[in-house]
N, C-alpha and C positions, 0 to 999 in steps of 0.2 A: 504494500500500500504506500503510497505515495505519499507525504507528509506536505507537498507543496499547492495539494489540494485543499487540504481541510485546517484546521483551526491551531494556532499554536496550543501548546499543553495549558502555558502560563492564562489564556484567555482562555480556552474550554472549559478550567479549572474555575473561573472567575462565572460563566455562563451558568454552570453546572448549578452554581448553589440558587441562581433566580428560577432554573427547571425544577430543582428539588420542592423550594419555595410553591411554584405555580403548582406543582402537582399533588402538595398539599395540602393549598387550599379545595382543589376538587375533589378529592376525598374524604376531606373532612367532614363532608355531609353524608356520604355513603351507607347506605341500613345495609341489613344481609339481602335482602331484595333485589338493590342494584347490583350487587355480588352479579347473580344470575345473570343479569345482562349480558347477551352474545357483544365479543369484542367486533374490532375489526380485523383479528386474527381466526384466520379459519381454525373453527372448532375448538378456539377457547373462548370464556366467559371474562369477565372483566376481573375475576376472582384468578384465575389462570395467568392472567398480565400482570397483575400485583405481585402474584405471588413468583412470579417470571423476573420482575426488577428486582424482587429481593435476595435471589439467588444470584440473579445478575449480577448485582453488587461483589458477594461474596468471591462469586469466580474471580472478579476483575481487582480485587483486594490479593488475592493467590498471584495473579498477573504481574502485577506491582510490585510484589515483594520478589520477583522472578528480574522483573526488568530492572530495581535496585541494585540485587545482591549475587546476580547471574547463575543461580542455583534454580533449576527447573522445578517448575511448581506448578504441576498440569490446574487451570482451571476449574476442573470438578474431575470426579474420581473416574467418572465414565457417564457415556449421554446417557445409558437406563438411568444412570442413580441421579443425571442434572432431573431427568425428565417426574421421577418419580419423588424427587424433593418439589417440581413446580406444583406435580400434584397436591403433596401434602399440606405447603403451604396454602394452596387454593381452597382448603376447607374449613380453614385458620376461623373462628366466629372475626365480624368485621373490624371491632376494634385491637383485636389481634394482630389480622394483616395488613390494617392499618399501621401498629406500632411497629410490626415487623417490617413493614418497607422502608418506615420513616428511621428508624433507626439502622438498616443494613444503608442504606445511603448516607448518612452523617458517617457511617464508617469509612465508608471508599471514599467519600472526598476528601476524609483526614489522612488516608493512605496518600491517595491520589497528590497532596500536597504536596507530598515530600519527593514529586518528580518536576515542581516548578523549579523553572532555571537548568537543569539537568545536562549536559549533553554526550554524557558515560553512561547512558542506559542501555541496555540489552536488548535485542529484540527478545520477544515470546512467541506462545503458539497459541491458538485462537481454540475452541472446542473442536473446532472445524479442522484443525491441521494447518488452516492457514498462519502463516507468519506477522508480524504485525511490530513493529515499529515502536518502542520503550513511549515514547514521548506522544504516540497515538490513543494511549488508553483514556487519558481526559477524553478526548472526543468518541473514544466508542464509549463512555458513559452517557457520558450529553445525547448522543445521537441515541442510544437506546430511551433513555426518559423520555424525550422530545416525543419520539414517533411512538410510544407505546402509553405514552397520555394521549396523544389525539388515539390512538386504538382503543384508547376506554370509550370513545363517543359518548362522551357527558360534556359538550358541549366546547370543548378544549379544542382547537386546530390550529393548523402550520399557520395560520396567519396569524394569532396568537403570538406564536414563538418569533423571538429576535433575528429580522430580516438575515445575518450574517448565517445564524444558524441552521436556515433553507436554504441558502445559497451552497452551504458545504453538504449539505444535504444534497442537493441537487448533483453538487462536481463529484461526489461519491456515488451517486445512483448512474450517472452518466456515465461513468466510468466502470464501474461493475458489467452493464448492460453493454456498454463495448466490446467486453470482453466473451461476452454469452451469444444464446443466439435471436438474441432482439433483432428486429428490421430496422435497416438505413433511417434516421426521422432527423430533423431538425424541431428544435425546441426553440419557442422564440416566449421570452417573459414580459410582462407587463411593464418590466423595469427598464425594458433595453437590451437585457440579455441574453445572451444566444450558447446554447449548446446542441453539441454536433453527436449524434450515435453511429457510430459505423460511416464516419465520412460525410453523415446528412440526407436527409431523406424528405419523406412528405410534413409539410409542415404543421406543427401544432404550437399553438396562442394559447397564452395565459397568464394569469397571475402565477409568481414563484410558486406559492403555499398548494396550489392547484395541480400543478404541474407534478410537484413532490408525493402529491396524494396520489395522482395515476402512476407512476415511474414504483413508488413504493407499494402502494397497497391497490392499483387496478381500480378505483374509485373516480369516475370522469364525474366533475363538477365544475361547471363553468369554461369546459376547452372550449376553442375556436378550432375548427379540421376542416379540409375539404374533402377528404378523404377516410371512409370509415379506419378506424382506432383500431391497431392493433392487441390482440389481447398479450402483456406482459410478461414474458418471464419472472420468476422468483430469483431475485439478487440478493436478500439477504436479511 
């Protein structure tokens, strides 16, 4: 991954605690009720996403302490056991996985701290096998909050979130789907901005926050196309 895409450590790090902030205040009203609520993640509930960041956190605290001390520290023990701690925590009563989310994220961003300034960090390995860059993990925390609060559909979206933090949204979704097998497209934003998939293709209009919902989550709200929409690859 390429670090000259997405957000310094020291600012993601800075961004991170207004996501953690935003995300809960929208929770903080949450009964067990809303729990139930189907995400915008296929086949999980919003209970499922909560309980997804909070484990989240955890991995990327293992990451951390990998990309400090250069001693490998796989992210979670193995995907059954990531998959079947999301579950458990997805059954948490809601003031539970409420505290447990809000408290697994004051953890990672006090880890997270201690890679501001850094430039002798390690790379690590990703659940995935993928590789990833010491000074990227502030942004793959931010980036997970960000897009897995608007996946709560409670009312939270990319336009919401701090213009800076759709845009690297956007240069990481672009860049992933590059690499996949997405069709040629040009993407043109409402801001001016232009990204290019596979060299550019039929065009599609929009707002940033718009654009990131379809590229991410297949969600068309408000595009401008002359040409029916491709349906998406999963990037990630």
């Amino acid at each position: 991954m390429s670090g000259e895409h997405y957000l310094t450590a020291g600012r993601a790090i800075d961004l991170l605690a207004e996501a953690d902030a935003a995300l809960a205040k929208t929770i903080s009203t949450f009964t067990q009720d809303d729990l139930r609520h189907p995400s915008l993640c296929d086949g999980w509930t919003r209970a499922h996403v909560l309980g997804h960041l909070a484990r989240n956190a955890d991995g990327l605290r293992h990451l951390a302490q990998w990309a400090v001390s250069g001693h490998e520290t796989p992210m979670y023990a193995s995907i059954e056991q990531r998959n079947a701690d999301i579950e458990e925590a997805a059954t948490q009563p809601v003031a539970r996985l409420r505290a447990d989310v809000l408290s697994a994220s004051d953890a990672i961003r006090t880890r997270l701290e201690q890679l501001r300034g850094r430039s002798d960090l390690n790379d690590v390995a990703l659940s995935t096998g993928k590789r990833l860059a010491g000074d990227q993990l502030p942004w793959a925390r931010l980036r997970e909050v960000t897009f897995h609060h608007v996946d709560l559909d409670a009312g939270y979206t990319f336009h919401d979130a701090p213009p800076e933090v759709v845009r690297a949204g956007l240069a990481e979704a672009v860049d992933r789907l590059g690499h996949g097998s997405c069709p040629p497209l040009s993407l043109t934003g409402s801001d001016n901005r232009h990204w290019h998939i596979h060299g550019g293709g039929h065009e599609v209009k929009g707002r940033p926050g718009d654009l990131l919902l379809w590229l991410a989550r297949g969600v068309e709200h408000g595009l401008t196309h002359q040409h029916p929409l491709p349906t998406m690859p999963r990037w990630g």
